[in-house]
mmCIF file as Biopython writes it, N, C-alpha, C and O atoms, coordinates in Angstrom:
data_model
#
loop_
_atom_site.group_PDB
_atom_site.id
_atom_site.type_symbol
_atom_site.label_atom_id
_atom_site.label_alt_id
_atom_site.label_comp_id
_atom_site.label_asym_id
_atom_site.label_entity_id
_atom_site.label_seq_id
_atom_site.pdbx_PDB_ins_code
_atom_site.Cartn_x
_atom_site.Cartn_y
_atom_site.Cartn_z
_atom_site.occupancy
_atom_site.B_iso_or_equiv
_atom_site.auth_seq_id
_atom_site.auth_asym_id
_atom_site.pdbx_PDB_model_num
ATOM 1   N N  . UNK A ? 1  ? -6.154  -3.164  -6.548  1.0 0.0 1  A 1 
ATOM 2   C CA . UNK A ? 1  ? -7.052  -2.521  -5.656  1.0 0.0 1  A 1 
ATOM 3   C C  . UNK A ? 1  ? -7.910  -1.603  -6.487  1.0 0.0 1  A 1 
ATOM 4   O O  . UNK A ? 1  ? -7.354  -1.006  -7.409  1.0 0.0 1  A 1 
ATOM 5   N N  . UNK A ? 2  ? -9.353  -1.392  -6.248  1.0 0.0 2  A 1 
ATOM 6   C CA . UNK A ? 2  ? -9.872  -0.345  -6.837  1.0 0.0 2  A 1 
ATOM 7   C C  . UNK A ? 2  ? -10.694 0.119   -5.704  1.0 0.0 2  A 1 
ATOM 8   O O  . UNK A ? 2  ? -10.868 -0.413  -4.607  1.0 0.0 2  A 1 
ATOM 9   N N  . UNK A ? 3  ? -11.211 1.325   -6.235  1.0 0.0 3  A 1 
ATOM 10  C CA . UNK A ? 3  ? -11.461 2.677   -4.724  1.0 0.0 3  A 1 
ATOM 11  C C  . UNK A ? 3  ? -13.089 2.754   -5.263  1.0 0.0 3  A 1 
ATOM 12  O O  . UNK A ? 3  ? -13.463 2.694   -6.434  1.0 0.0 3  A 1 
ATOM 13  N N  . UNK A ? 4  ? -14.027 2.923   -3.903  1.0 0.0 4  A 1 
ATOM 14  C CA . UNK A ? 4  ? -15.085 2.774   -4.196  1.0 0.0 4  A 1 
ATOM 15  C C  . UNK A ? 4  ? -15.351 4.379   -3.533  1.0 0.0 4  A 1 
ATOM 16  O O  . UNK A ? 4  ? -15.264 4.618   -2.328  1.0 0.0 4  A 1 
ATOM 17  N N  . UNK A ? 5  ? -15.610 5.168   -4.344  1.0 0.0 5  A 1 
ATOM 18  C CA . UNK A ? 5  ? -15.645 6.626   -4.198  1.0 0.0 5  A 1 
ATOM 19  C C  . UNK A ? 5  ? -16.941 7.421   -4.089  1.0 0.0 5  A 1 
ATOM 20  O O  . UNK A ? 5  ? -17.607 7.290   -5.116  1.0 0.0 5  A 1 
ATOM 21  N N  . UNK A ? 6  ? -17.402 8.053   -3.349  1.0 0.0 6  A 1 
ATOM 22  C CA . UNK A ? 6  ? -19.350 8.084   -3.289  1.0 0.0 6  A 1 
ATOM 23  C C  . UNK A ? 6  ? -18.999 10.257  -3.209  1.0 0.0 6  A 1 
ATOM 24  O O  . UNK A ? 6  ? -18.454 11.015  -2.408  1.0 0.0 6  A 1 
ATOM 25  N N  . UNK A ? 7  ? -19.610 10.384  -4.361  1.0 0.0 7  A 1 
ATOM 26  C CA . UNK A ? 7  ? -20.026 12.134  -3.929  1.0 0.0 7  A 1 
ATOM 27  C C  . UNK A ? 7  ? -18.428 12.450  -4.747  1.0 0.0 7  A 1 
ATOM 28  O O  . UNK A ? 7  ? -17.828 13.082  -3.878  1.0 0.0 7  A 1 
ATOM 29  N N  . UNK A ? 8  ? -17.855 12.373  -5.478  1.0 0.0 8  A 1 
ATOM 30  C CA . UNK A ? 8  ? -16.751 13.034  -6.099  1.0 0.0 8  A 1 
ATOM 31  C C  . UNK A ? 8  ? -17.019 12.713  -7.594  1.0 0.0 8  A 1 
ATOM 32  O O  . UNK A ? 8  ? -17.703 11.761  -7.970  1.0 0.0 8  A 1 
ATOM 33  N N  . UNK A ? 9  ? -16.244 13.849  -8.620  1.0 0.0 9  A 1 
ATOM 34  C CA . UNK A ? 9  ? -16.561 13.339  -9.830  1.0 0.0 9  A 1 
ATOM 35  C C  . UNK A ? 9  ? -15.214 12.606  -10.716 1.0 0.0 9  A 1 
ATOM 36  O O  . UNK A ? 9  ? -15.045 12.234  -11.877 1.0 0.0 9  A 1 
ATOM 37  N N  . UNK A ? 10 ? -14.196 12.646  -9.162  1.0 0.0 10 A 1 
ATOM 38  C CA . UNK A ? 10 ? -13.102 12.023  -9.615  1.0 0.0 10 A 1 
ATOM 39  C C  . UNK A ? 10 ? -12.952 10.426  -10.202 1.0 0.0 10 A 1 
ATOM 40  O O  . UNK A ? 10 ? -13.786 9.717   -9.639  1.0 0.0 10 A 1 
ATOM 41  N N  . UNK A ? 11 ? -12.215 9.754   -11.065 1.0 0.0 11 A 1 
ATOM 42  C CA . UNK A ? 11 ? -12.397 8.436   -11.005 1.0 0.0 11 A 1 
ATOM 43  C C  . UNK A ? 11 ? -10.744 7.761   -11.178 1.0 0.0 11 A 1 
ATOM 44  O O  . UNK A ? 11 ? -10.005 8.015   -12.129 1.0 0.0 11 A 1 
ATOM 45  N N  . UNK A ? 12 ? -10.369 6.779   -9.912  1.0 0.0 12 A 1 
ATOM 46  C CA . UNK A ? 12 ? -9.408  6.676   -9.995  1.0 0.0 12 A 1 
ATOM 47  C C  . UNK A ? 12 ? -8.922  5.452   -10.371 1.0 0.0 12 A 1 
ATOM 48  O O  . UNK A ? 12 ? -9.604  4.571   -9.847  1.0 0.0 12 A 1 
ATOM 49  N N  . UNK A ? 13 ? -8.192  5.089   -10.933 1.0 0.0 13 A 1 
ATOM 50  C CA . UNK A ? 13 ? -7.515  3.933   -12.317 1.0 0.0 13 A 1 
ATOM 51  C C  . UNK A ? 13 ? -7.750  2.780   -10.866 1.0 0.0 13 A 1 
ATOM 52  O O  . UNK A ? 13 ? -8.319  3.068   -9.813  1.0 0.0 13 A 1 
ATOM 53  N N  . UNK A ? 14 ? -7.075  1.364   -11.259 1.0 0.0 14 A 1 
ATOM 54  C CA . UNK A ? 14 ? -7.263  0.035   -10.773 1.0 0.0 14 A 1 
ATOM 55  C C  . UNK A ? 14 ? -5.756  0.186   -10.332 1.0 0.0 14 A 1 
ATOM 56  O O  . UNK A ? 14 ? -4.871  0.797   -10.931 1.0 0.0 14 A 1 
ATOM 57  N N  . UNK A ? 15 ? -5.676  -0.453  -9.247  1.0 0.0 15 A 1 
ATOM 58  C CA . UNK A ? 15 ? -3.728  0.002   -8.630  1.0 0.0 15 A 1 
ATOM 59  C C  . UNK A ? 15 ? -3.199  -1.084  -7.778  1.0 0.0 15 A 1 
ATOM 60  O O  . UNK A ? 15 ? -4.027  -1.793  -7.205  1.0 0.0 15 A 1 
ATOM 61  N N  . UNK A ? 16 ? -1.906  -1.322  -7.608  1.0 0.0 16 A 1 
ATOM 62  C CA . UNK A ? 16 ? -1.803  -2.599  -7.423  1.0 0.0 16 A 1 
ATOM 63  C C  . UNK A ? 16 ? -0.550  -1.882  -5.948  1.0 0.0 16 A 1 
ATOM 64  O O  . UNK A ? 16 ? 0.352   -1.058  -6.101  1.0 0.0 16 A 1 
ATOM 65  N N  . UNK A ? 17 ? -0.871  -2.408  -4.976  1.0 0.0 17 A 1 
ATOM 66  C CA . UNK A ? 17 ? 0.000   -1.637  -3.906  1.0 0.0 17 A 1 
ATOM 67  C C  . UNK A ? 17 ? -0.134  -2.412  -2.624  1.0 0.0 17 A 1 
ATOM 68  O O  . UNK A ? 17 ? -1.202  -2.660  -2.064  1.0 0.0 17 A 1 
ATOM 69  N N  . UNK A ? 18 ? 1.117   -2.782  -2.202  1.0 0.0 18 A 1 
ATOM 70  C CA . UNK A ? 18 ? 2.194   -3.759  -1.319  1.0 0.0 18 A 1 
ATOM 71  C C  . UNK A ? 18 ? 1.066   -3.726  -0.157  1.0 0.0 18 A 1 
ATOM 72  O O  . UNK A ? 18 ? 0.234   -2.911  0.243   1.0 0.0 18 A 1 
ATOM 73  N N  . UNK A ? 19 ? 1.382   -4.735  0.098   1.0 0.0 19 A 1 
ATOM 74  C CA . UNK A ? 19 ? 0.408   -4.947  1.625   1.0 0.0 19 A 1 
ATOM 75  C C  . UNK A ? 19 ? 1.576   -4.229  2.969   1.0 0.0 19 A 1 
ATOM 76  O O  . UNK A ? 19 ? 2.726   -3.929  2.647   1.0 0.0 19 A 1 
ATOM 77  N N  . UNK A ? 20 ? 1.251   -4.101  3.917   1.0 0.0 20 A 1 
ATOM 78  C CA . UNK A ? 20 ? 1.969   -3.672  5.515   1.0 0.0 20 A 1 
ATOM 79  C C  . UNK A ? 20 ? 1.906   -4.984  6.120   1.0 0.0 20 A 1 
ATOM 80  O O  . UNK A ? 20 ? 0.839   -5.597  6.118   1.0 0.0 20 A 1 
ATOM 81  N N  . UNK A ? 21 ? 3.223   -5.596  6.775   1.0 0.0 21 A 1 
ATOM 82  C CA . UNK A ? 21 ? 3.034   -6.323  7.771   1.0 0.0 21 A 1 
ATOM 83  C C  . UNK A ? 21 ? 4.223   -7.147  8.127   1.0 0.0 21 A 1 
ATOM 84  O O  . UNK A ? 21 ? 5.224   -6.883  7.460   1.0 0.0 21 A 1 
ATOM 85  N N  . UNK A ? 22 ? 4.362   -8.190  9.127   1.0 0.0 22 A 1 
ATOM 86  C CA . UNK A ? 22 ? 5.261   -9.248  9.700   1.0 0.0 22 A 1 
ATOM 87  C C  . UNK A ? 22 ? 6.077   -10.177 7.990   1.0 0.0 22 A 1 
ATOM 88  O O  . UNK A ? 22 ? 5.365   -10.792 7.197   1.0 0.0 22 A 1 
ATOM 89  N N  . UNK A ? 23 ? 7.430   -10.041 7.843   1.0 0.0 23 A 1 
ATOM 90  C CA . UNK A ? 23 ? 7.862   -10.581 7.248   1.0 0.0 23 A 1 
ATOM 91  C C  . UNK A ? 23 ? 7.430   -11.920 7.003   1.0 0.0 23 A 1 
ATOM 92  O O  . UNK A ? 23 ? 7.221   -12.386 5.882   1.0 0.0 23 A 1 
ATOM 93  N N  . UNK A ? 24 ? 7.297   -12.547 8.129   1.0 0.0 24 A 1 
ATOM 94  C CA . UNK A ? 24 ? 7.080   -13.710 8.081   1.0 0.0 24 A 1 
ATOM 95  C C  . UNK A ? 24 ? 5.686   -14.490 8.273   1.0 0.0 24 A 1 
ATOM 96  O O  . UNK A ? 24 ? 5.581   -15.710 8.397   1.0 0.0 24 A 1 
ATOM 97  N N  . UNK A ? 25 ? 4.879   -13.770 8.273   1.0 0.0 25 A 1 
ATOM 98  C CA . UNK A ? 25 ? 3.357   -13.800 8.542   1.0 0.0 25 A 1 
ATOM 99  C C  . UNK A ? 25 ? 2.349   -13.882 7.778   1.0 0.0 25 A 1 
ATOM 100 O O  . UNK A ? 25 ? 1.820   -12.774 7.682   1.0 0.0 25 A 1 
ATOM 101 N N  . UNK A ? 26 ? 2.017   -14.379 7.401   1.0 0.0 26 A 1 
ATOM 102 C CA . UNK A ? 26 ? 0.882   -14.326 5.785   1.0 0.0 26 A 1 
ATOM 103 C C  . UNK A ? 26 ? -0.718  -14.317 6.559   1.0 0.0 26 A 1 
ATOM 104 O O  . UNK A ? 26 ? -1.207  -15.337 7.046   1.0 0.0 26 A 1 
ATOM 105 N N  . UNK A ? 27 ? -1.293  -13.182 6.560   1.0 0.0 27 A 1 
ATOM 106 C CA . UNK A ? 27 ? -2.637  -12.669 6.846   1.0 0.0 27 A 1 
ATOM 107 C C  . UNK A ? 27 ? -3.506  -13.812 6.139   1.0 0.0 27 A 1 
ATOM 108 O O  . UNK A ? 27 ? -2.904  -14.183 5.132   1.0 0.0 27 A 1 
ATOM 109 N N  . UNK A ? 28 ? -4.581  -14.425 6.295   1.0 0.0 28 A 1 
ATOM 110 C CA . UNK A ? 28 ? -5.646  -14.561 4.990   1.0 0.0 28 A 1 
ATOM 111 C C  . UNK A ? 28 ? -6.205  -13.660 4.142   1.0 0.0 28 A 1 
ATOM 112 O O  . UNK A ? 28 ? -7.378  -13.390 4.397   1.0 0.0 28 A 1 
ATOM 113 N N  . UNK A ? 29 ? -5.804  -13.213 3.377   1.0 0.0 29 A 1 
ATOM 114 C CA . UNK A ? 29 ? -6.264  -12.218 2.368   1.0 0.0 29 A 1 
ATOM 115 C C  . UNK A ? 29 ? -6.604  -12.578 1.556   1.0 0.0 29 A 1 
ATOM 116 O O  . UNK A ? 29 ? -6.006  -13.613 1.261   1.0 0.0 29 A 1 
ATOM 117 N N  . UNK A ? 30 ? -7.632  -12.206 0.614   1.0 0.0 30 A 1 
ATOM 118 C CA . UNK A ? 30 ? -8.399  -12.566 -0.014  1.0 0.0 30 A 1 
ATOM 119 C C  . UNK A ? 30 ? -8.635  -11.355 -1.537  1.0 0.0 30 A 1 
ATOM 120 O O  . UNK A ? 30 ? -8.943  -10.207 -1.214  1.0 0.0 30 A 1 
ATOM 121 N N  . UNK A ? 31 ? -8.527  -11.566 -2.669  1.0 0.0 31 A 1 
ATOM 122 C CA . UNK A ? 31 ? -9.273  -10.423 -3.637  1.0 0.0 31 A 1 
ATOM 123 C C  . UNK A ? 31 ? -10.688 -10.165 -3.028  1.0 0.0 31 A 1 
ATOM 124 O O  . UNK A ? 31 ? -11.094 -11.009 -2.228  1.0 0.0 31 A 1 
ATOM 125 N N  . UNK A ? 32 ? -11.323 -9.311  -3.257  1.0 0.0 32 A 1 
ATOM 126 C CA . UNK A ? 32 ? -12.586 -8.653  -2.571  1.0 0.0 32 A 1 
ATOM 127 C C  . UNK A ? 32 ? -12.100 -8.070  -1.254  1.0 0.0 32 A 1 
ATOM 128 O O  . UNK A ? 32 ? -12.216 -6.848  -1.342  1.0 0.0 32 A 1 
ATOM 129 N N  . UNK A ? 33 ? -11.685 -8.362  -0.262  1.0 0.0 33 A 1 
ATOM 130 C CA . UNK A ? 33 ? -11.531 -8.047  1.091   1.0 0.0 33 A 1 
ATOM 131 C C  . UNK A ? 33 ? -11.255 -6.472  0.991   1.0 0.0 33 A 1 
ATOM 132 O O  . UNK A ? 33 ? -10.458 -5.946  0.214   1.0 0.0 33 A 1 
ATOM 133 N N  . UNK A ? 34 ? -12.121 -5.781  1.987   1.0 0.0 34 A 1 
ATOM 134 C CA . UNK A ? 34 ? -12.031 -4.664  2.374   1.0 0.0 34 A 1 
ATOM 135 C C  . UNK A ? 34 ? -11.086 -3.828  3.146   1.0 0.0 34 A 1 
ATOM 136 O O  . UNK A ? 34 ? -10.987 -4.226  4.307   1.0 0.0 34 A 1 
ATOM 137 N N  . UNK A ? 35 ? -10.370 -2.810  2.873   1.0 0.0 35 A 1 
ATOM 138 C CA . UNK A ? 35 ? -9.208  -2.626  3.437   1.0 0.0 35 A 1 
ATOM 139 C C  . UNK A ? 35 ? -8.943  -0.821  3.246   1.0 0.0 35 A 1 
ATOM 140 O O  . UNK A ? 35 ? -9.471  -0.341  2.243   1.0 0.0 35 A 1 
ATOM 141 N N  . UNK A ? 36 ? -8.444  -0.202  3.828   1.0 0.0 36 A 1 
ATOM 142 C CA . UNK A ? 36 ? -7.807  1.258   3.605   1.0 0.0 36 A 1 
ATOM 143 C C  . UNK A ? 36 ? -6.498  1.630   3.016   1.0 0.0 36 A 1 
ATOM 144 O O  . UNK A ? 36 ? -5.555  0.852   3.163   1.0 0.0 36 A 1 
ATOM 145 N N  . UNK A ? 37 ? -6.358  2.629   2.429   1.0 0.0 37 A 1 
ATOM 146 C CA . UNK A ? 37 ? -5.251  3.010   1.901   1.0 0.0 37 A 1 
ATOM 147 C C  . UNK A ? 37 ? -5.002  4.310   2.591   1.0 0.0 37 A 1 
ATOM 148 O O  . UNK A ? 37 ? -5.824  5.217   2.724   1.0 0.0 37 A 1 
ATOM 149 N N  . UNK A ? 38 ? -3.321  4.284   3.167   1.0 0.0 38 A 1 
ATOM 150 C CA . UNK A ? 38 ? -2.702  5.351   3.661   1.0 0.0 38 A 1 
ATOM 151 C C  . UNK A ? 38 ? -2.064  5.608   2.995   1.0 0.0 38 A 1 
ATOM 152 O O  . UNK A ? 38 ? -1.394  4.712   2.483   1.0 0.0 38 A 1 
ATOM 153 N N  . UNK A ? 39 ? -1.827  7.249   2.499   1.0 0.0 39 A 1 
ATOM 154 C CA . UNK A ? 39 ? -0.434  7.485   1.556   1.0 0.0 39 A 1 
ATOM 155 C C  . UNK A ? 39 ? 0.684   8.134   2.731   1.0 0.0 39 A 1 
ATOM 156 O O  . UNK A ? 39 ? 0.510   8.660   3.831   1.0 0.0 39 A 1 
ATOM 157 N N  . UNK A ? 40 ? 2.038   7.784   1.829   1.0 0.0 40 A 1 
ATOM 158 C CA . UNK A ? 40 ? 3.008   7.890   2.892   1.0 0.0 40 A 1 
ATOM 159 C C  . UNK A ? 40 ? 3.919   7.975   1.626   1.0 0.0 40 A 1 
ATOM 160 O O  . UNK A ? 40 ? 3.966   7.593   0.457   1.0 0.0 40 A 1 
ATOM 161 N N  . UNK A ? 41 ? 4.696   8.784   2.656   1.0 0.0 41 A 1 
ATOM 162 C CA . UNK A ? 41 ? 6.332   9.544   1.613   1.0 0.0 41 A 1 
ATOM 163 C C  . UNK A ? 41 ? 7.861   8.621   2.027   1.0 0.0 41 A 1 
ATOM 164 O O  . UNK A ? 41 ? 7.972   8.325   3.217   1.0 0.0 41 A 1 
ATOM 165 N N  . UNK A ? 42 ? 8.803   8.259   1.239   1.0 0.0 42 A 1 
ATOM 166 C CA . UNK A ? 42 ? 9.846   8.146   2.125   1.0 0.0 42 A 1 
ATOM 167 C C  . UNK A ? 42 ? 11.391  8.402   1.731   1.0 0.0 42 A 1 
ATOM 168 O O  . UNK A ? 42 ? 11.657  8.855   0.618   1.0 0.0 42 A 1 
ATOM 169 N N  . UNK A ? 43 ? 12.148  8.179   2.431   1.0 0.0 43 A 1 
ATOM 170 C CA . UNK A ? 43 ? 13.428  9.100   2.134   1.0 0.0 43 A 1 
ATOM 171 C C  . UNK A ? 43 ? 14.392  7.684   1.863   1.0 0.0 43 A 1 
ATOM 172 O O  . UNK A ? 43 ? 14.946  7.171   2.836   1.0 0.0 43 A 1 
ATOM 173 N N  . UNK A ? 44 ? 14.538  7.157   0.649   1.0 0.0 44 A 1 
ATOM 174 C CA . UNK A ? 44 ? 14.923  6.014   0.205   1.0 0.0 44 A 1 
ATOM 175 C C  . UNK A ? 44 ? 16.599  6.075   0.742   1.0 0.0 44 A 1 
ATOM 176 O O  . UNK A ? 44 ? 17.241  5.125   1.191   1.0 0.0 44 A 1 
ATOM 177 N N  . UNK A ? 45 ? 17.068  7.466   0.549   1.0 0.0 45 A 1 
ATOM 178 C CA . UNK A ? 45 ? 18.794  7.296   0.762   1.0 0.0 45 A 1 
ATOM 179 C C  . UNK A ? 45 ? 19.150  7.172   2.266   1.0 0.0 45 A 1 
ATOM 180 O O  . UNK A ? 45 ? 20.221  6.593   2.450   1.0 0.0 45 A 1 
ATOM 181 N N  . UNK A ? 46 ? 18.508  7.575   3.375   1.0 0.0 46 A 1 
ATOM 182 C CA . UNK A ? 46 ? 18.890  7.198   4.596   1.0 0.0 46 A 1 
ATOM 183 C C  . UNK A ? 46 ? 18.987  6.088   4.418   1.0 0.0 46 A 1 
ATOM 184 O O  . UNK A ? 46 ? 20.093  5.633   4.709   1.0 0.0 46 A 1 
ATOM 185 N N  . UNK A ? 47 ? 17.928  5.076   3.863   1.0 0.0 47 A 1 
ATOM 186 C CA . UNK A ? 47 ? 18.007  3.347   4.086   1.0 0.0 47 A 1 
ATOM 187 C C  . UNK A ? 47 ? 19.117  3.398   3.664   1.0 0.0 47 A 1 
ATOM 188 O O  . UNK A ? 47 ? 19.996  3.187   4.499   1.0 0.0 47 A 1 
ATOM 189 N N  . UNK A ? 48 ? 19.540  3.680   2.281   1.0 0.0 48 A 1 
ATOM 190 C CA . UNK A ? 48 ? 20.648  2.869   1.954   1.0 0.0 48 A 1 
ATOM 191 C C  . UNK A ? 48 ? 21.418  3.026   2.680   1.0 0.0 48 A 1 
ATOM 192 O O  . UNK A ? 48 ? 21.814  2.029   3.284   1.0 0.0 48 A 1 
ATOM 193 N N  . UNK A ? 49 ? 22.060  4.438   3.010   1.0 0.0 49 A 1 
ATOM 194 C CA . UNK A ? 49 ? 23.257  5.193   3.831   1.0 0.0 49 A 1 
ATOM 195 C C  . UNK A ? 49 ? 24.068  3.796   5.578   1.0 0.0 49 A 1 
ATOM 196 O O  . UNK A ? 49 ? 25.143  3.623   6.152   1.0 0.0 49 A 1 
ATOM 197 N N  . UNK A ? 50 ? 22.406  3.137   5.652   1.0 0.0 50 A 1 
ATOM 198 C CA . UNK A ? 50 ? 22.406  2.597   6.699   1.0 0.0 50 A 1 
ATOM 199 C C  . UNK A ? 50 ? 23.096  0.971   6.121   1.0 0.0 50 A 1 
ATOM 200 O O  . UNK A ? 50 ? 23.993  0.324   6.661   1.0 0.0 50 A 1 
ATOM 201 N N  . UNK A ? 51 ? 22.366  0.652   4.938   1.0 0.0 51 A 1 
ATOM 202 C CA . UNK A ? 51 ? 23.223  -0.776  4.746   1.0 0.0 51 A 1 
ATOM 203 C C  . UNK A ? 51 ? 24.705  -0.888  3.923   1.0 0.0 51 A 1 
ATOM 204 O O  . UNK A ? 51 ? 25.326  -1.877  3.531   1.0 0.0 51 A 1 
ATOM 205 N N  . UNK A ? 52 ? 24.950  0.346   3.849   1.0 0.0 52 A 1 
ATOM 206 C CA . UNK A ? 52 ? 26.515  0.371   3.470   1.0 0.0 52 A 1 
ATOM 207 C C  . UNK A ? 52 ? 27.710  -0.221  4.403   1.0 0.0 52 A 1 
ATOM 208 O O  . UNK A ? 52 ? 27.781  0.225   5.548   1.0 0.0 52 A 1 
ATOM 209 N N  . UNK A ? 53 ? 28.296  -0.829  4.142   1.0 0.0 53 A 1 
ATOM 210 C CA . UNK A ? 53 ? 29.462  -1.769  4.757   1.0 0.0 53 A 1 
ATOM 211 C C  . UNK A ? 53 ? 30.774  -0.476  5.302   1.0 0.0 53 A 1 
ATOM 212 O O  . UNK A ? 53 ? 31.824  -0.846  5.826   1.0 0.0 53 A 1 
#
């Protein structure tokens, strides 16, 4: 992915980051295709806590 940034003098590297969606579902996606990025935090040890036997 790269970020097309207008009015900042920031410049941010080329980044490669997981798509959202249906396990089983394959979108048509395309390189070029236009899209947003949300940042989001998460608390990795509840998951596990949950698939423990």
């Amino acid at each position: 992915m790269s970020f097309e940034l207008r009015d900042t003098p920031y410049v941010f590297p080329q980044v490669t980051i997981p798509l959202f969606g249906p396990q089983y579902i394959r979108y048509p996606k395309q390189p070029g295709d236009k899209g947003i990025v949300i940042p989001a935090d998460g608390f990795v040890e509840a998951l596990l806590n949950n698939l423990r036997y």
